[in-house]
C-alpha positions, 0 to 999 in steps of 0.5 A: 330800310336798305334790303340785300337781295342776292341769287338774281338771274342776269336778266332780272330788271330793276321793274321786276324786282320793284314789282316783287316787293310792291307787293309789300309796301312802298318802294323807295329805290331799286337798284341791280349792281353790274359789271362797269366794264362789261354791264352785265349783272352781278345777279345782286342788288339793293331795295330801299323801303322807307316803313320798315314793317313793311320791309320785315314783311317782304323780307321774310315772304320774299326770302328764299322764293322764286323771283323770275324763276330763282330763288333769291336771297333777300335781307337786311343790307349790312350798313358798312359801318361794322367793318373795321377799317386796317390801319394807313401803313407806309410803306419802306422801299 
C-alpha cells in the first residue's frame, strides 16, 4: 500500500522516516520529494508497505504525531487514477 506523509521538516531523512513506520511492519520504499533545481525538500513524501494491515496500523498510530519534532500528516496515497483528465484542445491562432 502506497502512504502520503505530509508536514515533514526539511531535514527529515528518508532512514528517518523508515525507521517510523519499521516500527509497524515491513517497508518496501521510502522516498522524500525535493525540489529538482534547488533539492531542497518539499516536506513531503511516500511510504510503500507491501501487508496493508500493517499500513492501516501505521497509518492510524503515525497520523498526527510527532516525527523529528512535527506533526506529520500520514494517509493513504491517492492512486492518481480519480482525476479526470481536460479534454486535448487545439488551439485556433
Amino acid at each position: 500500500m502506497n502512504i502520503y506523509v505530509g508536514n515533514l521538516t526539511e531535514h527529515m531523512t528518508e532512514e528517518t522516516l523508515r525507521k517510523a513506520f519499521e516500527a509497524f511492519g515491513e517497508v518496501e520504499s521510502v522516498k522524500i520529494i525535493k525540489d529538482r533545481f534547488t533539492g531542497r525538500s518539499k516536506e513531503f513524501g511516500f511510504v510503500e508497505m507491501p501487508s496493508n494491515s500493517e499500513a492501516d496500523k501505521a497509518i492510524k498510530a503515525l497520523n498526527g504525531n510527532m516525527v523529528d519534532k512535527k506533526l506529520i500528516k500520514v494517509n493513504h496515497a491517492d492512486s492518481g487514477g480519480k482525476k479526470k483528465k481536460k479534454p486535448f484542445r487545439r488551439r485556433r491562432d
